[in-house]
C-alpha positions, 0 to 999 in steps of 0.5 A, spaced: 390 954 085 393 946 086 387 942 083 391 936 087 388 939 093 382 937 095 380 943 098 381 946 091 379 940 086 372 941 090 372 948 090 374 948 081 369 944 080 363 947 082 365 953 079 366 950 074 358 948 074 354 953 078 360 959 077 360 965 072 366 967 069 364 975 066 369 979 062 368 986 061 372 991 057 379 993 058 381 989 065 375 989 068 371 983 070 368 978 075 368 972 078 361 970 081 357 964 084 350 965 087 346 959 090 341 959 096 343 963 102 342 956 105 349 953 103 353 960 105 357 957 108 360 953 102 362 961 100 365 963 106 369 957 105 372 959 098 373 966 100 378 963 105 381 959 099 382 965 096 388 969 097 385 976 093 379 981 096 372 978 095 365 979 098 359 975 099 353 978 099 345 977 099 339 978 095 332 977 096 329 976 089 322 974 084 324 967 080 320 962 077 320 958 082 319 963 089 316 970 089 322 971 095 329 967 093 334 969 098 341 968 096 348 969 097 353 972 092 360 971 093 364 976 087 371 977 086 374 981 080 382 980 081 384 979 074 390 975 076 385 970 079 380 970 073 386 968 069 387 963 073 381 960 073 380 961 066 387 957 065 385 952 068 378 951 065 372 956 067 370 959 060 368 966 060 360 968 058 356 961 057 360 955 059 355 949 060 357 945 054 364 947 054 366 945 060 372 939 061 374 935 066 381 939 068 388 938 063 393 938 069 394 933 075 386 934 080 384 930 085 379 927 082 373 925 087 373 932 090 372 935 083 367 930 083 363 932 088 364 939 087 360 939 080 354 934 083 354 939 089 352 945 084 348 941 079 346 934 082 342 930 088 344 925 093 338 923 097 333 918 096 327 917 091 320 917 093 320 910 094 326 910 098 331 908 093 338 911 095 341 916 088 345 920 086 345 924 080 348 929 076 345 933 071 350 937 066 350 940 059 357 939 058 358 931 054 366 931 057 363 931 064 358 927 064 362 922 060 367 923 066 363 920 071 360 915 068 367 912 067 370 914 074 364 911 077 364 904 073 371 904 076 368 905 083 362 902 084 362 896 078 356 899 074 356 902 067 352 907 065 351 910 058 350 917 057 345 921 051 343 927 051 335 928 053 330 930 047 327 936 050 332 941 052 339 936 050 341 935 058 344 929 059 341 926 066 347 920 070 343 917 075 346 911 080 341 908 085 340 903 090 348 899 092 351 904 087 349 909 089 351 908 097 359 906 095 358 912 090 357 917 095 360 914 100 367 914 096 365 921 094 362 925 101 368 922 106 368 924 113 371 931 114 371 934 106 369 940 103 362 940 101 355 942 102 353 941 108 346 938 106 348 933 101 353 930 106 348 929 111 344 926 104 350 922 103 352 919 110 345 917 111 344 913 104 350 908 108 344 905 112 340 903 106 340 895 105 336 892 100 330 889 101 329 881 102 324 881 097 328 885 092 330 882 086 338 883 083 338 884 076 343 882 072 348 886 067 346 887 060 349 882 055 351 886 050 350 886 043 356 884 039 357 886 031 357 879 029 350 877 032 347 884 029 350 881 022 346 875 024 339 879 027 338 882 020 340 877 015 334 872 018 330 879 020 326 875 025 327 876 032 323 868 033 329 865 028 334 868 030 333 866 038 335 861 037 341 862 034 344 868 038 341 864 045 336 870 047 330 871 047 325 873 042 322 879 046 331 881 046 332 881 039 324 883 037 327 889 040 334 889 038 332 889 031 327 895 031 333 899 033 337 897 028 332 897 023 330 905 026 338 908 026 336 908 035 343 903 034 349 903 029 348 898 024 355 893 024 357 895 017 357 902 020 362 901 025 362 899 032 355 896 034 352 900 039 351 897 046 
């Protein structure tokens, strides 16, 4: 399983995502990824990638979201292809904080798609807004592509952990998300079939006229946040930093709350 193979980087990382890695007693054990029958054909294709006996079958079943889901299980049970897997990064059992961009040499936006084909979104808002997402429990692949994406599309993004449920929520819209997509869903390339259609759709997208750009953020540096607390009040230090009162009214109250790192705690947040 070379992960310089685009075939085979797309295919890990959805494994990776929407995959489960079972180990039985003695040599026993699965590999299995169940989605909707929708998207069989992306199963079929990864039971041609793979060089030992495998099945997909179907099942129509009660969830929580539909009373008849109908979908397609690919298993596979070799033990020399789990430990391959395993190798490279699967876990066994629960996975979804442990997961980490793979150690070895990958062809990194086939990976990419792989993990936002199985748990992210491309299309567009209620409003018409291109974006693509990904929504992920595990930090190292959530932090991973914040970093690749900046490189390809010039947009930065912070990950956090939501309070609710601790699920961290990437989300790139309006140009960043079309050169995203389009960087990652090229002609020709293994994915779901839908979100390729999703993703060739989003090129045509053009801002609105009326649309305004909104520049990127002015960071906080450590030494403006030294200046903010020793005045400890936003109007004063406006005019010192060359911000505005709205600005360092908020600032101050995410230092003074620990929402940011005071300066003599270490790097200022941004």
């Amino acid at each position: 399983m070379d992960l310089q193979h685009p075939d085979y980087a797309y295919m890990f990382g959805f494994l990776q995502a929407d995959g489960h890695l079972a180990q039985g007693t003695g040599h026993k054990g699965s590999l299995t990824v169940e989605i909707n029958v929708r998207d069989i054909a992306v199963l079929r294709a990864f039971q041609r990638l793979t060089p030992y006996n495998s099945s997909i079958t179907e099942r129509v079943r009660a969830t929580n979201f539909s009373e008849e889901h109908h979908s397609a299980i690919w298993t596979l049970c070799d033990r020399e292809a789990r430990a391959t897997v395993n190798g490279l990064g699967l876990p066994y059992g629960r996975k979804s904080r442990k997961i980490t961009p793979p150690r070895v040499e990958f062809s990194r936006r086939d990976y990419l798609r792989g993990v936002i084909d199985a748990d992210g979104s491309v299309g567009h808002t209620g409003q018409g807004l291109p974006f693509v997402s990904l929504t992920t429990a595990s930090a190292p692949v959530g932090a991973y592509l914040c970093r690749y994406a900046k490189a390809v599309t010039g947009s930065a993004r912070q990950i956090g952990r939501n309070a609710r449920d601790g699920i961290y929520n990437v989300v790139y819209t309006k140009e960043a998300a079309v050169r995203l997509a389009g960087h990652l869903y090229y002609p020709g390339c293994l994915s779901l079939a839908r979100k390729q259609t999703s993703a060739t759709a989003l090129a045509s997208w053009e801002r609105p006229a009326d649309m305004p750009v909104r520049s990127p953020g002015r960071r906080w540096k450590p030494w403006e946040d030294r200046a903010l607390l020793a005045h400890d009040d936003a109007a004063s230090a406006a005019a010192e930093l060359g911000r505005s009162a709205a600005s360092c009214s908020v600032r101050l109250w995410r230092l003074k709350t620990g929402k940011a790192r005071r300066p003599e705690d270490g790097p200022a947040d941004t």
